[in-house]
Structure formats: structure tokens, C-alpha cells
N, C-alpha and C positions, 0 to 999 in steps of 0.2 A: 666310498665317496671321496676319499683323500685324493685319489686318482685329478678329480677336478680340480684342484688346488685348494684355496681357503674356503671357495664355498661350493655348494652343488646344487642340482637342480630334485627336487624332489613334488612329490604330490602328498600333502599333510593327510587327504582324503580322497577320494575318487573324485576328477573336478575341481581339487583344490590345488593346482600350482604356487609353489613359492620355492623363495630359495634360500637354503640353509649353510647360515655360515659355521662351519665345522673347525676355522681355525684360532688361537688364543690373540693372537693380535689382531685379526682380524674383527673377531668380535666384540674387542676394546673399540675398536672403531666408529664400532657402530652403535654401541649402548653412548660412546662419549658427544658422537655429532647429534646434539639432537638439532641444528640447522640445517641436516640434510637427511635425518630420517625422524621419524614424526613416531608418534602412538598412537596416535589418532586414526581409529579403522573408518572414519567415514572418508579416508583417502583410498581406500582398497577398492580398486576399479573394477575389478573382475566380477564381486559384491551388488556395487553401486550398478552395474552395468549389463546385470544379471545372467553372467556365464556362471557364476555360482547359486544354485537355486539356495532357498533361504532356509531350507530344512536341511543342506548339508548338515551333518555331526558337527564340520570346523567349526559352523556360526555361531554356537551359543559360547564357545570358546574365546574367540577375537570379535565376534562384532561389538558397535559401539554402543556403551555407555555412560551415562553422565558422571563416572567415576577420578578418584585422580589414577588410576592405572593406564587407561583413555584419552588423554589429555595433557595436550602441554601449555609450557608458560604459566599465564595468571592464572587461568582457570584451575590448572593442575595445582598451583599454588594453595588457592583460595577451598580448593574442595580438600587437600591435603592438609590444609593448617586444620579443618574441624575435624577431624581424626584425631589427628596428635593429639590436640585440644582436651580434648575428648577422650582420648585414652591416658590421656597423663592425669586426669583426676582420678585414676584409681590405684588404692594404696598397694604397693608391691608387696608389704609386708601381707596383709589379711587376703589377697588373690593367691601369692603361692603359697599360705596354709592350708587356703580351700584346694588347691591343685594335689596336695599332698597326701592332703584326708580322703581325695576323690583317688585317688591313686591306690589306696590302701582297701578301698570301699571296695574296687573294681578286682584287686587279689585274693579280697575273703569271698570272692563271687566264686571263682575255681579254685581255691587253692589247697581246697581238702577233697578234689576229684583226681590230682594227678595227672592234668593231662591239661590241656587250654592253646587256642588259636588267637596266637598273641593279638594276631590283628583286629580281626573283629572282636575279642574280648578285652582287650584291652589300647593295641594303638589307636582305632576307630573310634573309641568309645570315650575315653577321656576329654581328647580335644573338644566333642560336643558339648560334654557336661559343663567344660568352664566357658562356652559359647553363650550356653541355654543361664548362665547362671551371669555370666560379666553380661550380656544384653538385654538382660530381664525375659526371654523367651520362655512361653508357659511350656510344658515340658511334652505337652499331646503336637508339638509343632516336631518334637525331635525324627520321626522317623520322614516325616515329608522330607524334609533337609536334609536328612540323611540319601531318602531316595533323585532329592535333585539334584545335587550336589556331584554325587559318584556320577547319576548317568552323564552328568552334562560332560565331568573327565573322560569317561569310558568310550563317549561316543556311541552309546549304546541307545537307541530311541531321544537321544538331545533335546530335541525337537519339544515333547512331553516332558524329561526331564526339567528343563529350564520353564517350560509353564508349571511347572509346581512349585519349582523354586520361589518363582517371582510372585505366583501367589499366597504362599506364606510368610513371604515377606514385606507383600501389598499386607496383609494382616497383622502382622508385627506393626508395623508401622499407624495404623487405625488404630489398633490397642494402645502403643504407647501416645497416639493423641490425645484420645480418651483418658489414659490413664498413666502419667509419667508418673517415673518412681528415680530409686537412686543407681542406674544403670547408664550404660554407653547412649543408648540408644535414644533415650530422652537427652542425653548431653545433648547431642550431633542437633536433637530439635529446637535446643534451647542456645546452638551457639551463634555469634553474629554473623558467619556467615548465611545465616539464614537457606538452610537448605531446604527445597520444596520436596514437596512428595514423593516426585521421581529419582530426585539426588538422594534422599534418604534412601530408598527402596537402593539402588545401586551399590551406595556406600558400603550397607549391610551386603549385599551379594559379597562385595569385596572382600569384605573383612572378614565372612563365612569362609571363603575358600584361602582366604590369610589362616586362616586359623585350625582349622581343620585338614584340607587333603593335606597340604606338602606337610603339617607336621606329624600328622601321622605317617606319610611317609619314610620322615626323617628319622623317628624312633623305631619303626619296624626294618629300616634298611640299616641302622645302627643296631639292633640287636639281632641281624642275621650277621653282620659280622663277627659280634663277639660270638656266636656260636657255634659260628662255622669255617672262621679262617683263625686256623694253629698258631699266628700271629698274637691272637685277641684269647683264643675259647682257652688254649694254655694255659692263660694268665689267672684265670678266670679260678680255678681251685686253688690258686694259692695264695690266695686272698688279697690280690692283686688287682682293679676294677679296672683297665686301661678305656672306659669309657670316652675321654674326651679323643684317647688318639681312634679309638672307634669311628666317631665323628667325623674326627677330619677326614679318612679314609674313605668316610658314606659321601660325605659332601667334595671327594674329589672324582670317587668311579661312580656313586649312584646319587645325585642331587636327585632332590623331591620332585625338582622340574628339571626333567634332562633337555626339552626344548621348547623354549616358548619364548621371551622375550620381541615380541613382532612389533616389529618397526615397518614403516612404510617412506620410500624415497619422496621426498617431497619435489623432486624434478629426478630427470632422467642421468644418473651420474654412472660412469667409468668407475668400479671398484674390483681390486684385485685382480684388475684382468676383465672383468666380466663388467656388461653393459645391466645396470640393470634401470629398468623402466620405472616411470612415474609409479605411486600408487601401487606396485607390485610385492606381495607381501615379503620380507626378510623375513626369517627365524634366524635366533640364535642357538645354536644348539652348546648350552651348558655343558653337559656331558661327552662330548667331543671336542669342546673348547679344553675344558679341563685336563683330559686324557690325549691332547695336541703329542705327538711324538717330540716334539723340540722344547717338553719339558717334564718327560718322565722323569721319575725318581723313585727309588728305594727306600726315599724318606720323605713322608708326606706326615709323619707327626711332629703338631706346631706349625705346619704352614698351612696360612689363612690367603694364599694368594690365586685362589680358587674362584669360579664365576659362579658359584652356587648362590650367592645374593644379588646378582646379576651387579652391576656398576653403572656411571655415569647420574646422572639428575635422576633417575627412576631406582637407582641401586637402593637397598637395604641399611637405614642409616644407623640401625642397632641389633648389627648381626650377634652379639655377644649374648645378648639378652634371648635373644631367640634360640642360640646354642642351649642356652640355661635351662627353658623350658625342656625339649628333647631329653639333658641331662639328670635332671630330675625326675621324668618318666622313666628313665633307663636303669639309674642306678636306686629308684624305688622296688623294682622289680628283681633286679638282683641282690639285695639288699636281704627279700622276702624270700626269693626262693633260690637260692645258689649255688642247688646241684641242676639247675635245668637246662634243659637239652634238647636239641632238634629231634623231631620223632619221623624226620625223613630224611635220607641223604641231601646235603644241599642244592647237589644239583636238578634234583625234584620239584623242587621249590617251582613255582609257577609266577607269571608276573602275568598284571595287567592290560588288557588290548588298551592303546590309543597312545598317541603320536607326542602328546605334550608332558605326562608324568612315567616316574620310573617309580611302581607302587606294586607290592607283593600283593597278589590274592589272596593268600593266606600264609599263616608262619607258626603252623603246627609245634607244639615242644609238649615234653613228658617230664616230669619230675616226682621227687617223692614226695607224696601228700603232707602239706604242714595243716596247723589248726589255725581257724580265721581269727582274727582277730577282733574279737565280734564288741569290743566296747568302743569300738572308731565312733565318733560324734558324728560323723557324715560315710551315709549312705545312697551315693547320686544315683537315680534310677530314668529311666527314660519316662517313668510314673511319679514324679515327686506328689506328696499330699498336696493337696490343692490349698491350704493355707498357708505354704512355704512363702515368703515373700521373694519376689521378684530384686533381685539386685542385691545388696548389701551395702546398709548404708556404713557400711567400716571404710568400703572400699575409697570414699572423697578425700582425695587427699587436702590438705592442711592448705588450701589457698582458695581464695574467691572463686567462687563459678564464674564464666565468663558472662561477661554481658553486651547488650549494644554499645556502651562505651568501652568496653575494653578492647582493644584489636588484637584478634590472634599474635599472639608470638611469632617470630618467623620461625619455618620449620625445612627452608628449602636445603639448606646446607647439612650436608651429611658432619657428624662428631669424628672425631680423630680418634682411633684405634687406642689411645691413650687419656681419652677425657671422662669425664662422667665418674659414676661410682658403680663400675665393675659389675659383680652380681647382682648389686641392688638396685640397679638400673628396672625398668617397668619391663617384663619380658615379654609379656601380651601384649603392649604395641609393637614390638620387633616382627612380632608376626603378620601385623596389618600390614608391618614396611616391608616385611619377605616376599609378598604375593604383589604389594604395588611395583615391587622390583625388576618383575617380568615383563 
């Protein structure tokens, strides 16, 4: 595709033209104008105009919703501040004890069989659990989520995947009217932005797939490295975690989203060469941005200047935090079991159909059987007892809930790589901001 220069012409699906920008400046470009390329897919002419039937795979991917990943300006603003809003009243401290516990829960599951498929047994599995438990969702919703979720990535039946979606989280959302408790999900209804039905119903799709796909990704394509590249697996018996340079390395060759980022020209403009039309969709392609020939290197531990949080007004304004989460899944598990080992060559290894994530189908390993650890206080199951309480009221942090007289914070400005407090930073909203990112 280099052949074309910075960008090329591609089909995301059978019928789906657009065009993907493969180069690192280029694609600064285009995440930073947002005056000349939009989020907003009700400009996608092709869509609107119906050369793309509406059961394409792409459309449950890019079409529009009333989300801030969808939207720019005030709206993007105003749907964005009850997020943050909303995710910043939960206590960092008692979310990553529950993340920890649920981590531990999830290794005394295999960890005296010997053998386990990291990703459905453990990357897959996690993310939901602090999904099902920071949103207050009752835990019989997990496998529909599960099953809308992947199709709608997969592209696999889209179509049905995204109506199951939407309808358990049309149900989510009746429940928490009925019955708010001390969860996200009642914040987002309780803040002044006042968001209706539909914007609540979207927010959550958002914040699902903030939360889930790319970060399981992110921990299963960070633990295929340490296992499999002599760099990392080396390190590894002697007693050595190189976890974070792991990381950087996933998030330079294998970002969770190697192409999504869709923008749309908001008129007909000249870029790089190439004319591209009103309404015609751009991709960014992440993982060809990143891997641009005119900035390889040999050394990619410690450099954060990767597009895996995408940039511009839509970028990820607490990538650190979201690192954190990934890093706590990874080195809870080598932590647990630290002779283990890929139980196929790597180059076996299989990856996912579909055009927008770079996600292992499975990530098989063999180790020697330890003993579970069976006094953990939390045991997340996709079956929690049905008197577990929904939410946790540890999780409000120490300031007023918001109200009709309080106006959101502003939230538009991304933090400076040197602000904040570091790991204690909230790392569950990072993840909401990873996926608005695209």
C-alpha cells in the first residue's frame, strides 16, 4: 500500500470504499484538522445515499450514534463532560483492588490444570467482570455482551450482533431507571447534561467497547510478546518483568486498533497528493502509521510517541492510566505463574477476521500446575449470586455528585504527559477515553 504514498485506496468490506491513511504525519493530519475532517458518520455519502446496504459488517462499526466518539464540537463536548463526570466519581483506590481480586479469581480458575487460553480465560474475561461490576450490570446480561460485542468487531453476522447489543443495553438502561444504585450508569442519568434514552443507550455501547475489546487486546498482544520474542521471554526466568517495555512494543507493531480512527472530509480537499471527496470515509491506520519506514527503530522502550491513543480533540487524554490497567493484568499473571509458556510456536498463533482490530483468537500456554489460591474474597463469575449488590458504594469518590446547578467540568483539553498523579490517576476512565480516541 506504501507504493500509493501516504494514503491508499482500500475496500474496509465488500462495497465499502474508503481511503487509508498509512503515513505518521499524514495521519497527524488528519486526527488534528478537525475543521476539515468531521467524526460525524451522518456525512458518509456512500451510507446516506445508499451504495452501502445497511447490513454491511462496516455499519455497526462507523455508523452514527449519539455518542462523543460521533461527534464534534459542543455536542462532542457536552456528551463527553457526562463521562468523565461520571467516571471520575469512582475511587481508584477500591476499582483496582476489585480488578486485582478479579484477577486472582480468574487464575485459581486454571491454575491447577496446567494449561489455559490466556484469552478467553483470562484477557476476555476480566475486562467484562469490572464492566458488569463498575456499571452495575446483572451478571445473566454478560454473555449477550459478550456475544454483541466481538460480532459487531468480527464482522461476523454484525447485522444480529449489534441488535443484541443494543438490546441489552436498551435493558440496562430501564433497569437502572427503575432501579439506580451507586454505579456509572446511574451517574451518566443523574448528570446535568441530562442525557435521554438514546444517548444513555450509546454512551454505554461506548464505553462497552472502551473497555473491553482493545483492552483485552492490549493484554493478550502484550503477553504474546513476552512469550515469544527472546527480547521480553528471556527476561522473563530471571526474574526480570520487562512488562512495560512489552507494552510499548504491542502498542507500536500491534495497537488494539490497528485501523479505525474515521473521519470524513467535510468538503472536497487536495491531501497528499490525492483528491479526496466530500463525505468519503478516511481511515487511519494506526499500525501502519506507527510502523511508517521514516521512523523505525531498534528502540521503541520508553517511547510514547505512537498513535495507538490516536491524537488531536478525539486522542486519549489519559493514556498512562490505561497503560496501568493492561499492566496490572499482565504482571498479575506472571506474578502467579512464572514458568509459563506458549504451547504452540508463535507463529501459529491465529488472529482475528475483520479490518479495524488486531486481536488474537486464542493464546494458548502450558505451565506447571500451582495451587489456587482459594481464600481470595472475590470470585467474579459470569453467575454472580443474585444478592451481590450492583456497584459498590466504596467506589464515590470524596466530592459532590453532580447536579443541575453544578456544570460539568471542562473535560475538552487533554493533560500533559506530566500532570496528574501518575498511577493513581482513574485508569477505567482511560479506557472510555481509548476507544473515544478512534
Amino acid at each position: 500500500m506504501r507504493l500509493y504514498g501516504p494514503t491508499a485506496p482500500v475496500e474496509l468490506y465488500p462495497g465499502v470504499p474508503a481511503t487509508l491513511v498509512t503515513s505518521y504525519e499524514a495521519a497527524l493530519d488528519v486526527l488534528r484538522t478537525p475543521e476539515t475532517f468531521s467524526k460525524d458518520p451522518r456525512r458518509w455519502r456512500d451510507l446516506m445515499e445508499g451504495r452501502v446496504a445497511p447490513d454491511n459488517p462496516a455499519v455497526p462499526m462507523m455508523m452514527y450514534r449519539p455518542n462523543a466518539l460521533f461527534t464534534d464540537g459542543e455536542e462532542h463536548r457536552r456528551l463527553r463532560g457526562a463521562i468523565t463526570d461520571s467516571l471520575d466519581r469512582v475511587d481508584p483506590i477500591a476499582l483496582r483492588g476489585y480488578v486485582e481480586r478479579s484477577a486472582d479469581a480468574l487464575i485459581d480458575r486454571f491454575c491447577e490444570t496446567g494449561e489455559a487460553d490466556l484469552l478467553a480465560d483470562y484477557a476476555r474475561a476480566l475486562p467484562l467482570f469490572v464492566f458488569n461490576q463498575l456499571f452495575g450490570s446483572p451478571p445473566e446480561f454478560g454473555d449477550r455482551l459478550v456475544r454483541g460485542m466481538s460480532g459487531i468487531f468480527d464482522g461476523v453476522d454484525a447485522e444480529k450482533a449489534n441488535a443484541e447489543l443494543t438490546e441489552a443495553m436498551i435493558d440496562l438502561v430501564a433497569l437502572k431507571r427503575r432501579k439506580p444504585g451507586p454505579d456509572v450508569t446511574s451517574w451518566l442519568m443523574a448528570h446535568p447534561a441530562q442525557l435521554t434514552d438514546e444517548e444513555m443507550l450509546h454512551q454505554l455501547v461506548l464505553l462497552l467497547g472502551a473497555g473491553t475489546e482493545p483492552q483485552q487486546n492490549l493484554i493478550a498482544n502484550g503477553l504474546r510478546l513476552l512469550l515469544s520474542d527472546e527480547r521480553f521471554a528471556g527476561s522473563l526466568s530471571g526474574g526480570s518483568l520487562p512488562v512495560e517495555d512489552a507494552l510499548d512494543e504491542a502498542l507500536w507493531t500491534d495497537p488494539p486498533m490497528a485501523n479505525y480512527g474515521v473521519h470524513y472530509p467535510v468538503r472536497d480537499v487536495d491531501f497528499r497528493g490525492v483528491r479526496l471527496r466530500e463525505g468519503t470515509p478516511v481511515v487511519v491506520s494506526f499500525a501502519a502509521a506507527n510502523n511508517d519506514p521514516t521512523l523505525v527503530s531498534d528502540q521503541r522502550s520508553g517511547n510514547r510517541a505512537h498513535l495507538a491513543w490516536s491524537a488531536g480533540p478525539h486522542g486519549c487524554p489519559a493514556q498512562n492510566s490505561a497503560r496501568l490497567g493492561a499492566s496490572v493484568a499482565i504482571e498479575r499473571l506472571l506474578d502467579r505463574l512464572p514458568e509459563v509458556e506458549l504451547a504452540v510456536p508463535p507463529e501459529e498463533l491465529q488472529w482475528r477476521p475483520g479490518p479495524f482490530h488486531r486481536a488474537l483468537a486464542a493464546l494458548p500456554v502450558r505451565f506447571p500446575p500451582v495451587a489456587a489460591e482459594s481464600h481470595r474474597s472475590v470470585r467474579p463469575t459470569l453467575s454472580r449470586p443474585s444478592d451481590e449488590p450492583s456497584g459498590d458504594s466504596r467506589w464515590n469518590a470524596p466530592h459532590p455528585a453532580p447536579s443541575v446547578s453544578t456544570p460539568p467540568a471542562p473535560t475538552s483539553t487533554a493533560r500533559t504527559s506530566g500532570s496528574g498523579s501518575g498511577e493513581r490517576r482513574r485508569w477505567w476512565s482511560s479506557l472510555a477515553r481509548l476507544w473515544r480516541g478512534r
